[in-house]
C-alpha positions, 0 to 999 in steps of 0.5 A: 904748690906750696900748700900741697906739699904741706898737706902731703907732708902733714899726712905722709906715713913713714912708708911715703916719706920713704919713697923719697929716700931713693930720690934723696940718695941720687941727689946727694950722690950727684953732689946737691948740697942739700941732700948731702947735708940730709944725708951727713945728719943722717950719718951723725944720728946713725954713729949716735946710735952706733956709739951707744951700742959700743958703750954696751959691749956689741962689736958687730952692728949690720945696717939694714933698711933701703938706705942703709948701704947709701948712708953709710958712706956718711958715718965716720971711718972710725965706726968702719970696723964695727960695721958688718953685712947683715946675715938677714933682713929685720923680719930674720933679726926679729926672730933671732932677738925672739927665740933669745928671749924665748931661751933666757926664761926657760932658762930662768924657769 
C-alpha cells in the first residue's frame, strides 16, 4: 500500500493534490492533530506573503482559491483587517492586473 501512495505522490499534478485540500480541511475541522498542524503551516506560509505585501503598501488582500475560506481561520488575527471578500475569482483578477498593465504603457507611449 505504501508504494502505491508513493508513486501517486511522485506523479500527482498540482490539480490532484488539490483534491485533497477538501479532505484535509474536514479532518482538521474535526480536531485530527495533523491536519491542523497541515493547516497552521498553511497559515504561517499565507501571513508570510500577506506581511510582504503590507511591506508594499496593499491594504486590501482577498484570498482566493478552494481553501481560502478554510485557511483563514488559521492566519493570525493581526492580519484580520487587511483581509477582504474577493470582488472576482483568479481569471477576473488576471484581467484586471492585464488592462492595468495594458493602461500604464499607453500612458508612457
Amino acid at each position: 500500500m505504501g508504494a502505491v501512495v508513493i508513486n501517486w505522490m511522485e506523479a500527482a499534478s498540482a490539480t490532484e493534490y488539490a483534491t485533497l485540500a477538501p479532505l484535509v480541511t474536514q479532518h482538521a475541522e474535526s480536531g485530527d492533530p495533523i491536519a491542523r498542524d497541515m493547516m497552521q503551516t498553511a497559515g504561517k506560509q499565507i501571513s508570510h506573503i500577506i506581511r510582504a505585501l503590507i511591506g508594499r503598501g496593499v491594504d486590501k488582500i482577498a484570498l482566493i482559491g478552494g481553501v481560502s475560506q478554510a485557511v483563514s481561520k488559521f492566519i493570525p488575527a493581526e492580519f484580520a483587517q487587511y483581509l477582504v471578500p474577493p470582488q472576482g475569482d483568479s481569471v477576473a483578477g488576471g484581467i484586471l492586473l492585464a488592462k492595468r498593465s495594458f493602461e500604464q504603457k499607453r500612458k508612457r507611449a
